[in-house]
C-alpha positions as CSV (number, residue, x, y, z in Angstrom):
1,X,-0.9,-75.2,-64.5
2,X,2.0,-74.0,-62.2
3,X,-0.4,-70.4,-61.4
4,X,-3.6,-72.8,-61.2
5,X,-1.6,-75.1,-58.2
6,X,-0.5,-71.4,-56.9
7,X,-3.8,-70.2,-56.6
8,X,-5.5,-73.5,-54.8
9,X,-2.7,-73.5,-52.6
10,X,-3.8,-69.9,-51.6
11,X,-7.1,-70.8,-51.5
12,X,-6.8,-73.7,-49.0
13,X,-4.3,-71.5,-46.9
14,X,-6.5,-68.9,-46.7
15,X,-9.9,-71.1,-45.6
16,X,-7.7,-72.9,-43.1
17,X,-7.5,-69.4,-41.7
18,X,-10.6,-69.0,-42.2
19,X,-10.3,-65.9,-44.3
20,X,-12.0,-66.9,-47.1
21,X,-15.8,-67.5,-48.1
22,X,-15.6,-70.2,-50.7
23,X,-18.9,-69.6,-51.9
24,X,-18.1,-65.8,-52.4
25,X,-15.4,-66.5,-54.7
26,X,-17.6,-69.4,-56.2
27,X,-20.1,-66.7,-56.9
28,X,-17.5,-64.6,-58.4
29,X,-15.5,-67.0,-60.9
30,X,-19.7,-67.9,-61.9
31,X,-19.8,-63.8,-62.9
32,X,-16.2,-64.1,-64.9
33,X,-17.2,-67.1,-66.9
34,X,-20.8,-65.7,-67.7
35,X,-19.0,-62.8,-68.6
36,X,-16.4,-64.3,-71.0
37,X,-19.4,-66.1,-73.1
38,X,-21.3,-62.9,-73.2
39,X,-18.6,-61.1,-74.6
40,X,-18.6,-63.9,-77.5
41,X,-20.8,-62.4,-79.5
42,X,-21.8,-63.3,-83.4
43,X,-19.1,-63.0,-85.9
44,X,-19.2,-61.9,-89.6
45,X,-17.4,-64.2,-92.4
46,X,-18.4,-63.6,-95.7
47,X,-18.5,-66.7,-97.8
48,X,-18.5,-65.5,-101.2
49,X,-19.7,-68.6,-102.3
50,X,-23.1,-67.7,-100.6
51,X,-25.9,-65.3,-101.7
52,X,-26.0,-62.0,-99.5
53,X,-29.2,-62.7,-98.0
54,X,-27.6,-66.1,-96.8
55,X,-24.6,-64.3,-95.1
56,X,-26.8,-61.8,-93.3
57,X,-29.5,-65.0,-92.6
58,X,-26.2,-66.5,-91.1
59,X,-25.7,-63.3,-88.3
60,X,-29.3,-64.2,-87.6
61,X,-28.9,-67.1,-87.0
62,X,-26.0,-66.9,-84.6
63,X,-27.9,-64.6,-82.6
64,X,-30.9,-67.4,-82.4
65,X,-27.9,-69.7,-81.1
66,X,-27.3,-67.2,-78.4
67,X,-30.7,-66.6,-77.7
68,X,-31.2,-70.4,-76.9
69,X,-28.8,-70.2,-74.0
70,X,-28.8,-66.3,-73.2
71,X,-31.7,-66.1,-69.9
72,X,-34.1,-64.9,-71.9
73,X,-32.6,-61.9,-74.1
74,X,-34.0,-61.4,-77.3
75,X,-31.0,-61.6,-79.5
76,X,-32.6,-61.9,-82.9
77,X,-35.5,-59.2,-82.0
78,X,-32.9,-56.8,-80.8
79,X,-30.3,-57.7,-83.9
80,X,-33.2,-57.3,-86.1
81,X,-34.2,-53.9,-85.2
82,X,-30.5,-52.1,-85.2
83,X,-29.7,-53.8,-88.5
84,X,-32.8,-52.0,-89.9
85,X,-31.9,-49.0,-88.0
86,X,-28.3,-48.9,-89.6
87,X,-29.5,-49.0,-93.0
88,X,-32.1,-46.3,-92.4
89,X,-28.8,-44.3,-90.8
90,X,-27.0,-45.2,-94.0
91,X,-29.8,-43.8,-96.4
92,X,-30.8,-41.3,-94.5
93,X,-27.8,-39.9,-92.9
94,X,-26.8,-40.1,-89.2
95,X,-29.0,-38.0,-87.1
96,X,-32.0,-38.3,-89.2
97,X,-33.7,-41.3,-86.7
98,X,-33.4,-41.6,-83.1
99,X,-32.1,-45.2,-82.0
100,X,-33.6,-47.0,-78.9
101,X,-32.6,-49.6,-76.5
102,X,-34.8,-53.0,-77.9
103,X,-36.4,-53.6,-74.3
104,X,-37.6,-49.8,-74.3
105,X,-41.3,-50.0,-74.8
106,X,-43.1,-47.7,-77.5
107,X,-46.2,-47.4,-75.0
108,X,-43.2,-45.6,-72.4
109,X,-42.1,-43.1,-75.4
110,X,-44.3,-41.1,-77.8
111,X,-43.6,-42.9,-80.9
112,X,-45.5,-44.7,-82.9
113,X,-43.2,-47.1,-84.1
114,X,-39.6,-48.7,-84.0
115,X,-38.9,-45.7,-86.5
116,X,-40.1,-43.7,-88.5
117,X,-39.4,-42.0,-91.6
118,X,-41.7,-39.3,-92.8
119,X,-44.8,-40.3,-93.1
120,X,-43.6,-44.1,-92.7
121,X,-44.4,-46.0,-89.3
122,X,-41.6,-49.0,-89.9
123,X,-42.3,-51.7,-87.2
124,X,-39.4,-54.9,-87.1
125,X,-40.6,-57.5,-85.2
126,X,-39.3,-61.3,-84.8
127,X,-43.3,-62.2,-83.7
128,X,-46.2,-60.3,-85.9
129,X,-48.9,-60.2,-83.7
130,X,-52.3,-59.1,-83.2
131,X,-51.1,-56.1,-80.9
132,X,-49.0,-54.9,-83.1
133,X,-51.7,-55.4,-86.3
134,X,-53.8,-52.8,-83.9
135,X,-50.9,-50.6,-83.7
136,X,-50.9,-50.0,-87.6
137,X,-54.2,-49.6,-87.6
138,X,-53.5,-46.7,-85.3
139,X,-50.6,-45.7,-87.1
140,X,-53.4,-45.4,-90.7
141,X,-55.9,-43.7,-88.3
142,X,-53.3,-41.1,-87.7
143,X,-52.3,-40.6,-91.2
144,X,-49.0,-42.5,-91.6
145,X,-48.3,-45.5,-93.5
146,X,-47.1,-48.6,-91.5
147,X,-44.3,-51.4,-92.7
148,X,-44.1,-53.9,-90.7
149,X,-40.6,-56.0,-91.4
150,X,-39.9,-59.2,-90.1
151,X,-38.3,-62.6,-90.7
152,X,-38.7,-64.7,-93.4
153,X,-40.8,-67.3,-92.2
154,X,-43.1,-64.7,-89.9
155,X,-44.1,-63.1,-93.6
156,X,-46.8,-64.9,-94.1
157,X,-48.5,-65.5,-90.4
158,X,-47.9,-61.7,-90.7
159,X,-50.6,-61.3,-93.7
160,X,-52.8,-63.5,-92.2
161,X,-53.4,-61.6,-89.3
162,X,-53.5,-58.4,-91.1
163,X,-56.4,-60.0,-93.3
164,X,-58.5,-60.8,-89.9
165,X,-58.1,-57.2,-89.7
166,X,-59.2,-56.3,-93.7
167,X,-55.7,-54.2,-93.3
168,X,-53.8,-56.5,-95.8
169,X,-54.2,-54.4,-98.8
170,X,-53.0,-51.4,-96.8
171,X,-49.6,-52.2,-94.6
172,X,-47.2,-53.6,-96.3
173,X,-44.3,-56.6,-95.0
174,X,-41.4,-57.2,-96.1
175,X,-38.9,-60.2,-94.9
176,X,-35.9,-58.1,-93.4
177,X,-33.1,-60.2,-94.7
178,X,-34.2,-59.5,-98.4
179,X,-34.7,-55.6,-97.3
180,X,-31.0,-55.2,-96.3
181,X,-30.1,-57.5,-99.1
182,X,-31.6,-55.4,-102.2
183,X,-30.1,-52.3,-100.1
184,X,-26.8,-53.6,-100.4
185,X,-27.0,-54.6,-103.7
186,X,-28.1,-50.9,-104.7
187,X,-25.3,-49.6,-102.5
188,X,-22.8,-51.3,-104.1
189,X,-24.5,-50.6,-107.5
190,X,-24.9,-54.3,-108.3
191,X,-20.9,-55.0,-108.1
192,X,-20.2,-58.3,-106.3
193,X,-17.2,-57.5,-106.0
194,X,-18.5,-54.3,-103.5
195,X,-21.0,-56.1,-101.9
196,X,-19.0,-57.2,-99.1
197,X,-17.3,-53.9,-98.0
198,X,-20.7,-52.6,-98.3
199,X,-21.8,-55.2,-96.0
200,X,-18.9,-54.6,-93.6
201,X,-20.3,-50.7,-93.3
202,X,-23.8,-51.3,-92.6
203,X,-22.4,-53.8,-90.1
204,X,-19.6,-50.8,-88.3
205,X,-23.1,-48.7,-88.0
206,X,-24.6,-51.7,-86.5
207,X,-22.1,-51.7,-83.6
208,X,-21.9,-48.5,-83.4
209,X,-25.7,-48.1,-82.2
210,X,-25.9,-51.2,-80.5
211,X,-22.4,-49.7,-78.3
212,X,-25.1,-46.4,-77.5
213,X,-28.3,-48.1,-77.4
214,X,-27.3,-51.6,-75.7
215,X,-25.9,-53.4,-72.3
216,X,-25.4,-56.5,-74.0
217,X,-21.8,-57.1,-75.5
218,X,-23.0,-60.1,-76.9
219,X,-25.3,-58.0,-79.4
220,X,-21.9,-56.9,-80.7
221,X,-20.7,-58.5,-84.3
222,X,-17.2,-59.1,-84.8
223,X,-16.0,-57.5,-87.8
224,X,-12.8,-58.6,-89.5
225,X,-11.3,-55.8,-91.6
């Protein structure tokens, strides 16, 4: 309290000289709050008394929190796509897949999906729409295989548009928190006891490309080890 009394003394000194533009430093303490709550990003507690898809649904849902109040950023899309993206690096091996900013278009690049692995066009998506139903049907033209993996509850709007298009019986979805779930499970070769340091890796690899890929601190998750 003693600094804060310091500081408004200065303040009013320096406006009585007429040295100070209130709403400049308005503007700026504005920036440095902003800035404080960005850097509070979502945060990793494993609650062993919880399933593993539950704990990962939990990171998702701290980043739909964040969206709510974050001007528009697409937490959860962005979350979505490096979590896949890590365990593809995990598989795989670093190196193997070239990681992208989320806003960066695929119409700007030449790829022909989020990833893609082999023959495999994998598309993660928050929203399934009809756009990107026309992308796999691009992606079958041109002899790959499209996956398209989303959120639990977009699974099924997901099939339904793929049915308008008769492609249902020919790209497959998968609801991404049960996709990183089995692959932590088989990681950890089905040892609870491992399943939470094998969480904690896929999540290090997660920051990791978000760090290269991302301006947003906030997309960081902070993990206790």
């Amino acid at each position: 309290l003693g600094l804060m009394d310091a500081y408004v003394a200065a303040l009013n000194q320096l406006q009585q000289a007429k040295a100070l533009d209130l709403d400049e430093a308005l503007a700026w303490w504005i920036q440095k709050v902003r800035a404080h709550f960005a850097s509070e990003g979502p945060k990793f507690h494993f609650d062993t008394g919880k399933s593993l898809r539950a704990n990962i649904n939990d990171l998702l849902d701290q980043a739909s929190e964040l969206q709510a109040t974050g001007g528009g950023t697409n937490y959860v899309g962005a979350m979505l796509q490096h979590l896949v993206g890590a365990k593809l690096d995990i598989v795989l091996g670093q190196g193997k897949l070239f990681h992208h900013g989320f806003s960066v278009a695929d119409h700007s690049t030449d790829r022909k999906a989020d990833y893609q692995v082999e023959a495999v066009a994998i598309h993660v998506t928050t929203h399934p729409t009809e756009a990107l139903v026309r992308k796999c049907a691009d992606n079958l033209k041109a002899g790959l295989k499209p996956l398209i993996i989303t959120i639990g509850e977009a699974v099924r709007p997901a099939d339904f548009i793929l049915k308008t298009f008769e492609l249902n019986d020919r790209v497959d979805v998968l609801d991404a928190a049960q996709f990183l779930t089995a692959n932590v499970y088989e990681r950890s070769f089905f040892k609870a006891a491992e399943c939470k340091v094998t969480l904690t890796a896929l999540l290090d690899r997660y920051n990791v490309i978000v760090a290269e890929c991302e301006t947003e601190p906030s997309l960081l998750i902070k993990v206790p080890h």
